[in-house]
C-alpha positions as CSV (number, residue, x, y, z in Angstrom):
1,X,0.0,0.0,0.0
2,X,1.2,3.7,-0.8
3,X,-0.1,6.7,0.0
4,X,1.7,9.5,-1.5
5,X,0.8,13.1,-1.0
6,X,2.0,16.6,-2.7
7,X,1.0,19.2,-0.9
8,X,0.0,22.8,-1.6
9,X,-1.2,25.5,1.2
10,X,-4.7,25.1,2.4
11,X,-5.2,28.1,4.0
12,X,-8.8,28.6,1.1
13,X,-10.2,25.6,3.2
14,X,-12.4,26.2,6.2
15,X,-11.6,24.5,9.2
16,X,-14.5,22.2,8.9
17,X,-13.4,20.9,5.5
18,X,-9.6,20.8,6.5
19,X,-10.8,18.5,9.7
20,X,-13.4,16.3,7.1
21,X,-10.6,16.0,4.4
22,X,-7.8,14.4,6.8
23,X,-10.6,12.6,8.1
24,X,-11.8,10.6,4.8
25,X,-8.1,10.9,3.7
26,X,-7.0,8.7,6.1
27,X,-9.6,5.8,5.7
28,X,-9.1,6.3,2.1
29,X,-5.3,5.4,3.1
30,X,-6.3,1.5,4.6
31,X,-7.8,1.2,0.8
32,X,-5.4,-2.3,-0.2
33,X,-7.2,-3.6,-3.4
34,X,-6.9,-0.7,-6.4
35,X,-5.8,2.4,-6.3
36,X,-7.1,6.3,-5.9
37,X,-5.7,9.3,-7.2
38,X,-7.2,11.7,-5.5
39,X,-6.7,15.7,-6.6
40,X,-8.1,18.9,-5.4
41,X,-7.5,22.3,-4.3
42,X,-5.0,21.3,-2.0
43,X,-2.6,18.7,-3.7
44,X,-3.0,15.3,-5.0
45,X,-2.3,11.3,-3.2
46,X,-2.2,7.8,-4.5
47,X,-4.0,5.4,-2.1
48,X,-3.5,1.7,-2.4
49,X,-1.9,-0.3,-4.8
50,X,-1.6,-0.2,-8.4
51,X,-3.2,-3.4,-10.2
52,X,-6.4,-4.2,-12.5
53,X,-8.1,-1.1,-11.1
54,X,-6.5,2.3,-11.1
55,X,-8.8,5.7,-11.1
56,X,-8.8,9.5,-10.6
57,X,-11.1,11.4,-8.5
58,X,-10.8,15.4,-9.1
59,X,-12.4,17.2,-6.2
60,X,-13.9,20.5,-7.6
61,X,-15.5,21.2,-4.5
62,X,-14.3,20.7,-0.9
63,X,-17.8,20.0,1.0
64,X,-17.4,16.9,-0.9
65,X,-15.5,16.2,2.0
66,X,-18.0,16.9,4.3
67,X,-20.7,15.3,2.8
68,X,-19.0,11.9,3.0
69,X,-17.6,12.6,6.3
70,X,-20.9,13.6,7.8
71,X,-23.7,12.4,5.3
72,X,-22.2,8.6,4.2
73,X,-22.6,7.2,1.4
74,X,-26.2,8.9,0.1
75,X,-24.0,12.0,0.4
76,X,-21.5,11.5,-1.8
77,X,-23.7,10.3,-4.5
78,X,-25.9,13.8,-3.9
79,X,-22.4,15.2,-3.8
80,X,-21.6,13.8,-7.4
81,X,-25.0,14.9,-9.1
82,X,-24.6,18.1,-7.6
83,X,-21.0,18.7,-9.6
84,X,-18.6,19.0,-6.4
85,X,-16.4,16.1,-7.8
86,X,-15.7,13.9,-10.7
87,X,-13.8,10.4,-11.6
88,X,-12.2,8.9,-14.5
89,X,-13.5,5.8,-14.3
90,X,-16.8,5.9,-12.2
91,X,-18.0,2.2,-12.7
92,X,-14.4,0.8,-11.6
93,X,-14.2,3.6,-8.7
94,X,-17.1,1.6,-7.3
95,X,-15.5,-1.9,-7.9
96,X,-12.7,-0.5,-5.8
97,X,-14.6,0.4,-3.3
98,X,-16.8,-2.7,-3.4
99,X,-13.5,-4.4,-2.4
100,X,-13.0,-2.3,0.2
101,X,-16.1,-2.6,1.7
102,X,-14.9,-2.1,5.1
103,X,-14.2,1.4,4.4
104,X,-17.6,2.3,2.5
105,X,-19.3,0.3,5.5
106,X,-17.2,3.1,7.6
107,X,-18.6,6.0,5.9
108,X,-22.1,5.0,7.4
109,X,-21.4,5.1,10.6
110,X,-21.9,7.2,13.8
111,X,-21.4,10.6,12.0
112,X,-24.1,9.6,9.6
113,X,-26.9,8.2,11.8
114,X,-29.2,11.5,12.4
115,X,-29.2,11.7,8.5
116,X,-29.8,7.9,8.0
117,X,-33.0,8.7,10.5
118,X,-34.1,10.9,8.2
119,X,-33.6,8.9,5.0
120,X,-35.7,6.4,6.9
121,X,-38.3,7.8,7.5
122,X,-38.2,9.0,4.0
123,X,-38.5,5.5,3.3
124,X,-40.8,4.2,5.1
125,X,-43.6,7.2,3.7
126,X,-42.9,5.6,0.2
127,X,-44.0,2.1,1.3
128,X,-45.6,0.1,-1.3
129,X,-49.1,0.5,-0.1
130,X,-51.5,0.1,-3.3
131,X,-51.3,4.4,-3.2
132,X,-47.9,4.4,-2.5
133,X,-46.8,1.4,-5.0
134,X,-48.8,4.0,-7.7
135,X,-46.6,7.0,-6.4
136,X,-43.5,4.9,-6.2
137,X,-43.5,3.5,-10.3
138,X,-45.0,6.9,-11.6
139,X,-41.6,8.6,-10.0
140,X,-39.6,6.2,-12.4
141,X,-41.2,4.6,-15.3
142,X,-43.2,7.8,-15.6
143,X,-40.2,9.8,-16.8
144,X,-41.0,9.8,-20.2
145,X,-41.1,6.8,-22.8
146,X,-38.8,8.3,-25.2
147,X,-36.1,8.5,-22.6
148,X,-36.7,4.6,-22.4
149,X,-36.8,4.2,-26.1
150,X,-33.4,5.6,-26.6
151,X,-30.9,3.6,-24.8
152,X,-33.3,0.4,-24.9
153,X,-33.6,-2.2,-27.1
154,X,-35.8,-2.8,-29.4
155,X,-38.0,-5.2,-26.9
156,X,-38.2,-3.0,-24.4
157,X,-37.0,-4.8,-21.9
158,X,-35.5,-2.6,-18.7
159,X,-34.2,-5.8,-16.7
160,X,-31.2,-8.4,-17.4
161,X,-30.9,-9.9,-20.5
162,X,-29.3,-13.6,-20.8
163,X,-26.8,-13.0,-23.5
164,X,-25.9,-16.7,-25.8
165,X,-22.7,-15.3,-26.5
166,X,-19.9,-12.7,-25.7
167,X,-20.7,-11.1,-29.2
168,X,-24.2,-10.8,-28.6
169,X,-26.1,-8.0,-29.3
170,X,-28.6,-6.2,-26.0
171,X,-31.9,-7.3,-28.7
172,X,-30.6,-11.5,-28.4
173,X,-29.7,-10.8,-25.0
174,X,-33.5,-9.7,-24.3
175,X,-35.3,-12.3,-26.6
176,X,-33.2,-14.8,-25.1
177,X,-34.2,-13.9,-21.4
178,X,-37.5,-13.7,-23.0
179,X,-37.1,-17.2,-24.6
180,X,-35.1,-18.6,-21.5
181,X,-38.0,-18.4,-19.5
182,X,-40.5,-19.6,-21.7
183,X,-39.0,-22.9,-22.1
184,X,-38.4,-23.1,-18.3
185,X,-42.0,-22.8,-17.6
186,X,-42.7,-25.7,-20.6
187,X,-45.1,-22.5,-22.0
188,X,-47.5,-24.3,-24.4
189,X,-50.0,-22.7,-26.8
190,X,-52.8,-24.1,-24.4
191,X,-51.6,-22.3,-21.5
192,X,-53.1,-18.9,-19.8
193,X,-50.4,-17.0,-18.6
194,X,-50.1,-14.1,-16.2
195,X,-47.4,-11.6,-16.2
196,X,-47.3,-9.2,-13.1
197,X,-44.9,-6.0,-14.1
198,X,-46.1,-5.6,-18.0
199,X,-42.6,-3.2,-18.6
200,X,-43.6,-2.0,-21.8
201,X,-45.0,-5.6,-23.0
202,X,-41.7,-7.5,-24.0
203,X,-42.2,-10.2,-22.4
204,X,-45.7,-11.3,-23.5
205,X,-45.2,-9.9,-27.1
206,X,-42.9,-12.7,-26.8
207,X,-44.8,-15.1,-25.5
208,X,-47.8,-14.9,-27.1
209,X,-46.3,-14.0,-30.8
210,X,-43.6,-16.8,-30.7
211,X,-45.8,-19.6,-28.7
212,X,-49.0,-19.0,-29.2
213,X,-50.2,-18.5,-25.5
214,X,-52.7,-16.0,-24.2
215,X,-51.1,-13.7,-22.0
216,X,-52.7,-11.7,-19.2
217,X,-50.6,-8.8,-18.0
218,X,-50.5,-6.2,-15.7
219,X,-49.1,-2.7,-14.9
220,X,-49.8,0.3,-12.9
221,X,-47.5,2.5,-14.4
222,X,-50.1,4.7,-17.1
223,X,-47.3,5.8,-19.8
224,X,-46.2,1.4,-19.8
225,X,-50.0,0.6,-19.7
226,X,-50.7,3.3,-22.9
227,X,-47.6,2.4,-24.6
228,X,-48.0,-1.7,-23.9
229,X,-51.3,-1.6,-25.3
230,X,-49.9,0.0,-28.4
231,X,-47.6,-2.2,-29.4
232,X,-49.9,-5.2,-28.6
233,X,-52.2,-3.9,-31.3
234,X,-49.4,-3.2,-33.7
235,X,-48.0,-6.4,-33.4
236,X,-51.6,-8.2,-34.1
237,X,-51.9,-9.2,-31.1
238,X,-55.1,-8.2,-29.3
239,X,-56.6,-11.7,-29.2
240,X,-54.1,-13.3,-27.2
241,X,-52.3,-10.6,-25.4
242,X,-54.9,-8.6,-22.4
243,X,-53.0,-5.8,-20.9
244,X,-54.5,-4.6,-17.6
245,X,-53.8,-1.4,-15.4
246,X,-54.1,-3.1,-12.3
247,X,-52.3,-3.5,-8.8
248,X,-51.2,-6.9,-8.4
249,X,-53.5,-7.5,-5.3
250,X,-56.5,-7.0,-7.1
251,X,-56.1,-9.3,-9.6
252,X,-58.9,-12.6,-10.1
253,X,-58.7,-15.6,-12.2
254,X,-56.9,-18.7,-12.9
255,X,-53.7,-19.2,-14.8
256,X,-51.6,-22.1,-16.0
257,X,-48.0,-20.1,-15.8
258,X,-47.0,-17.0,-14.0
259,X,-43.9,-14.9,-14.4
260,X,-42.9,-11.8,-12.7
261,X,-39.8,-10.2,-14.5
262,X,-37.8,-7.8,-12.0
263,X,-41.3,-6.5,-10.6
264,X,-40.8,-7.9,-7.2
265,X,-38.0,-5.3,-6.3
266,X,-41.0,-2.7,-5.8
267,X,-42.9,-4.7,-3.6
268,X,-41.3,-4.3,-0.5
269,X,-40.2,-6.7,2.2
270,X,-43.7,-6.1,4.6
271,X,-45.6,-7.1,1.1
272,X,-43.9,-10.2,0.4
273,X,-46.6,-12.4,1.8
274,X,-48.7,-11.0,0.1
275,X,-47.4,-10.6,-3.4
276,X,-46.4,-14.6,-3.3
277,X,-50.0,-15.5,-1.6
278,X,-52.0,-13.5,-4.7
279,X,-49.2,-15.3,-6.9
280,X,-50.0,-19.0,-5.6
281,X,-54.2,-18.0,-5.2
282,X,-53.9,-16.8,-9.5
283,X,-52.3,-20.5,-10.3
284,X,-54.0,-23.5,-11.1
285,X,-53.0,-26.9,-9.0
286,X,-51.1,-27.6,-11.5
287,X,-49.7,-24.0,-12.2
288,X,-45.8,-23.0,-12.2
289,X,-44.5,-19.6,-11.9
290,X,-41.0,-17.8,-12.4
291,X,-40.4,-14.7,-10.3
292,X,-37.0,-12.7,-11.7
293,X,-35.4,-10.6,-9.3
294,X,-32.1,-8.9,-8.3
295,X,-31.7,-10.2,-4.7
296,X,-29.3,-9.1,-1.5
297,X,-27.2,-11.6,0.1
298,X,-28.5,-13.1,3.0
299,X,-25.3,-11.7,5.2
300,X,-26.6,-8.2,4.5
301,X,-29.8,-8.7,4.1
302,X,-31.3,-7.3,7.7
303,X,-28.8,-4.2,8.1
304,X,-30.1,-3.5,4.4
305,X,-33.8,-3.4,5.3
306,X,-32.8,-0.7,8.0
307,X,-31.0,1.6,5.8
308,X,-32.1,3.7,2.6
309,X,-29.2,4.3,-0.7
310,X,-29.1,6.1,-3.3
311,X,-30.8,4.2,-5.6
312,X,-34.3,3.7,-3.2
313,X,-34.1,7.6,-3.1
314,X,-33.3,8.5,-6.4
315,X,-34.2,6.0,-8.4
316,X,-37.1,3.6,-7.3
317,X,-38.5,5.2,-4.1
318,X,-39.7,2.0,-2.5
319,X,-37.6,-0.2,-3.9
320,X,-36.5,-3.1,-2.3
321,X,-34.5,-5.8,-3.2
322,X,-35.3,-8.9,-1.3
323,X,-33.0,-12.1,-0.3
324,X,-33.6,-15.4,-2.2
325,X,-34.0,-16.7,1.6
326,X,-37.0,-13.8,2.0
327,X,-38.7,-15.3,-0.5
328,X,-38.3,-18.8,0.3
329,X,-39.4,-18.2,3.7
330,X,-42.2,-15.9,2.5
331,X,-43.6,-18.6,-0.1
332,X,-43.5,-21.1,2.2
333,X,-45.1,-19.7,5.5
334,X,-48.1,-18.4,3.1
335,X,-48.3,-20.7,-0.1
336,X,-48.4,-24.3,-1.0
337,X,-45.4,-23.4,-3.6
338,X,-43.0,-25.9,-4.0
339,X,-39.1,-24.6,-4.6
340,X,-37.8,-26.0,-7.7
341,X,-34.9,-23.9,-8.7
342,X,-32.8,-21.1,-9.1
343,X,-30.2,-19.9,-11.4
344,X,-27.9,-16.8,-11.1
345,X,-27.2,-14.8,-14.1
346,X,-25.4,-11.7,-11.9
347,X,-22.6,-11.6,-14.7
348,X,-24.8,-11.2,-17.9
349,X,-26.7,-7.8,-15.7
350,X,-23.2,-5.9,-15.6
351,X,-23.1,-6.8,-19.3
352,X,-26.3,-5.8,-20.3
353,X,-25.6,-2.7,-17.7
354,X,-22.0,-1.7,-19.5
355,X,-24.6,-2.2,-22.8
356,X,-27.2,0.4,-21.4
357,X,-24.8,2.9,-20.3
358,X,-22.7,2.9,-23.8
359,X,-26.0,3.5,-25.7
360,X,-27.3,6.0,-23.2
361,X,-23.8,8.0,-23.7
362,X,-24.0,7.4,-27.7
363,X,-27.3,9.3,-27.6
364,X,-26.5,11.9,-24.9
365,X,-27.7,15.2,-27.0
366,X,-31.2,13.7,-27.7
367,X,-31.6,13.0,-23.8
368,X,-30.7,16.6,-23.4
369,X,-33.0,17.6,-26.2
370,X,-36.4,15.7,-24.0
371,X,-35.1,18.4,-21.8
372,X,-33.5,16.4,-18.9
373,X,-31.3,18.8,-17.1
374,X,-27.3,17.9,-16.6
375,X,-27.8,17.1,-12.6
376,X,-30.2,14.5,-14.1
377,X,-27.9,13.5,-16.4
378,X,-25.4,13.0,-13.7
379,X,-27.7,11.0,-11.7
380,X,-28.6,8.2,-13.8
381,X,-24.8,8.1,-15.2
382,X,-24.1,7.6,-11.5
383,X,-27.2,4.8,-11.2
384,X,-25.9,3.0,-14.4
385,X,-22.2,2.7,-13.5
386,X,-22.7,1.7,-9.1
387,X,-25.2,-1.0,-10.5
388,X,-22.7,-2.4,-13.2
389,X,-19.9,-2.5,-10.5
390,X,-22.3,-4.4,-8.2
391,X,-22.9,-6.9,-10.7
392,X,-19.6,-7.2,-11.8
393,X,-18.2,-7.5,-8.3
394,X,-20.9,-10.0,-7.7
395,X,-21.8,-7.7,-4.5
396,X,-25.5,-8.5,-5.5
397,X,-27.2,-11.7,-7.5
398,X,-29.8,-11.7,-10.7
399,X,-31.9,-15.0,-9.8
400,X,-34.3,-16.6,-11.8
401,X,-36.4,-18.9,-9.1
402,X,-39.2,-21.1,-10.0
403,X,-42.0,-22.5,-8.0
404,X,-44.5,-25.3,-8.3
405,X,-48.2,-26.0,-7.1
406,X,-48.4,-29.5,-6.3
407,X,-50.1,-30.8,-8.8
408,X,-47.4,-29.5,-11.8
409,X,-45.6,-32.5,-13.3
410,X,-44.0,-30.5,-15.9
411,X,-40.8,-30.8,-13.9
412,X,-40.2,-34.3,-14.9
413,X,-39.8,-33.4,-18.3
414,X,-37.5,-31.0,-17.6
415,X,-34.4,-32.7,-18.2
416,X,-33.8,-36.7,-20.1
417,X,-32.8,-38.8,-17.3
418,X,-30.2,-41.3,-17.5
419,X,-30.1,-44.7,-15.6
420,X,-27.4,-42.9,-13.1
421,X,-29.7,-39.2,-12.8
422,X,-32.2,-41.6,-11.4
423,X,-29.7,-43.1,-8.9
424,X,-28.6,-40.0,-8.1
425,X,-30.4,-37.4,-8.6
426,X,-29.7,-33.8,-8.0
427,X,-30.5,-31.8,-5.2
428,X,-33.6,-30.1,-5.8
429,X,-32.8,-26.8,-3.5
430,X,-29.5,-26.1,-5.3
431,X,-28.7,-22.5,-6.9
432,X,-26.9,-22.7,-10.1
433,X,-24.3,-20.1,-10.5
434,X,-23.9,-19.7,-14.2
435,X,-20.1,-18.4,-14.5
436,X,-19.1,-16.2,-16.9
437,X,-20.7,-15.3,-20.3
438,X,-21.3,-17.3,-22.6
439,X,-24.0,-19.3,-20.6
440,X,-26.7,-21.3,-21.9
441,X,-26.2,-24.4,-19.8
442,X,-29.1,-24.3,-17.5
443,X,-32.0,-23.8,-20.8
């Protein structure tokens, strides 16, 4: 480790920032794992050690110091969008830090805790009440289609694609998520299937166009419910594709198949029961459903659920990203579900995040001519690169999990059995961790 500092007179620094700048200086000094250049006003340091991951953080303004001194985390990301400092590599700053996460764990703590009060109680007003869950997705998907449209694919789809190959383009990535977890759910043309999170319709455009089922969906976002509805009728679809603007708990009726495609992230932890309960009441006996879903680690699961980030203030107000162990305990303390599996495709999100954030970059001017502001502009550049890193760090997982009623026999089918995969066969809680791209062994 080396920590090398030229210094200039500080004498424009107030006392408070002079105090706040040693301060974060020296935890910044413990970093081991990459290294930070760090230059401002006063002089410039390298912290840590030279490797894979090298970047520059120019400090234009010093109450960045303060922020992160006093305000944690949440504060340096306001800190950024605000313009009071920038980085050379923003997505790999975070990877660093990811790797030293005992020192962003440190920027949370005492000094921070009559802010983090507030920021929870913040929080908790944007629960995912049926009002609330309405607030919550017109705050974010209600920022304009055309924003969406231009650094989406052509699908559609905001969530993780499942890319077949490292030279895969975002579209194949999509349709193949798309196609992925059609075939896990054995979809048939006979089958009625409910989708709860429409997006813009991806998913059961998809469906219905390329296997012939009828497809109930539903959103309560009103520019996805006008915009779904659209390209349902343009695509001929009508017949077999109902789109609904609808909160999940009031849905009725009885489906063969249900999928939930990175919807459950704005349901909340206190609303798990009863997002899997209306899930296993829509189902037939005989039903199956696939829930998608970005999930916390089980270590950090609880001191997650007490704190509120940047993303649940900024981005999705509300959000929530639940454990795989949340949901299994949810599902089974309220539903006759039956776990059948789980597969983690955490690396193909940074890639289809890295895709996102390119395309959103390559069409910068026409975000600015919708009229988003720069601070805006800032945010989600910031949103786009900590959510790559945590992906490519594997900090979080991107699980598909599949559940059962007890009457589905579809599973059997699932795989041809050999003589010896009926001597021994597999463990039926495992989670496959699909490795590195390309992936296509768990289809």
């Amino acid at each position: 480790m080396t920590a090398r500092t030229i210094h200039r007179p500080a004498d424009r620094l107030s006392v408070l920032d002079r105090l706040a700048r040693k301060t974060l200086l020296g935890r910044i000094s413990t970093i081991s794992r990459g290294e930070l250049v760090v230059q401002d006003q006063v002089g410039s340091g390298n912290f840590g050690d030279s490797g894979d991951l090298s970047v520059s953080l120019q400090i234009q303004n010093p109450k960045f110091y303060r922020h992160a001194l006093f305000g944690g985390t949440l504060s340096i990301a306001e800190s950024y969008i605000n313009g009071d400092w920038d980085c050379d590599n923003l997505t790999d700053l975070f990877r660093i830090l990811i790797r030293n996460i005992d020192i962003l764990s440190g920027l949370d703590g005492p000094l921070s805790a009559v802010i983090g009060l507030v920021n929870r109680t913040y929080h908790r007003y944007h629960a995912n009440t049926r009002h609330g869950s309405r607030r919550n997705i017109e705050a974010h998907y209600d920022l304009g289609n055309e924003f969406f449209e231009l650094w989406l694919d052509e699908t559609m789809a905001y969530s993780c694609g499942i890319f077949p190959h490292s030279g895969s383009t975002t579209l194949e990535a999509s349709t193949g998520k798309f196609d992925r977890v059609c075939r896990q759910l054995a979809i048939q043309s006979s089958d009625d299937v409910v989708e709860i999170g429409t997006g813009w319709g991806g998913f059961a455009l998809h469906a219905a166009g390329n296997y012939g089922c009828k497809v109930t969906t539903t959103t309560i976002s009103a520019s996805q419910y006008e915009l779904a509805r659209k390209r349902v009728r343009d695509a001929g679809l009508s017949d077999r594709v109902t789109v609904l603007q609808q909160d999940y708990r009031d849905m009725t009726g009885k489906f063969d198949k249900l999928v939930s495609i990175e919807m459950i992230e704005a349901v909340g932890h206190r609303f798990l029961d009863a997002f899997f309960g209306k899930c296993s009441d829509l189902l037939h006996p005989h039903g199956s459903m696939l829930v998608q879903s970005i999930v916390m680690p089980e270590r950090r699961y609880e001191e997650y659920l007490k704190s509120v980030d940047f993303i649940q203030k900024y981005i999705f107000p509300g959000g929530c990203l639940p454990s795989l162990g949340a949901m299994l305990n949810s599902v089974g303390k309220t539903t006759d579900l039956r776990f059948f599996q789980a597969n983690d495709f955490a690396p193909h999100y940074a890639e289809t995040l890295r895709r996102w954030r390119r395309t959103f970059w390559n069409r910068i001017e026409d975000v600015r001519k919708l009229g988003y502001s720069e601070r805006f502009i800032r945010m989600w550049n910031y949103y786009l690169c900590y959510c790559e890193a945590v992906f490519e760090e594997r900090h979080i997982g991107l699980l598909q999990v599949q559940w059962d009623k007890p009457l589905c026999r579809r599973d059997s089918l699932r795989m041809v059995q050999t003589k010896q995969d009926r001597l021994n066969p597999p463990a039926s809680c495992d989670v496959h961790h699909t490795g590195e791209i390309p992936l296509c062994s768990h289809g």
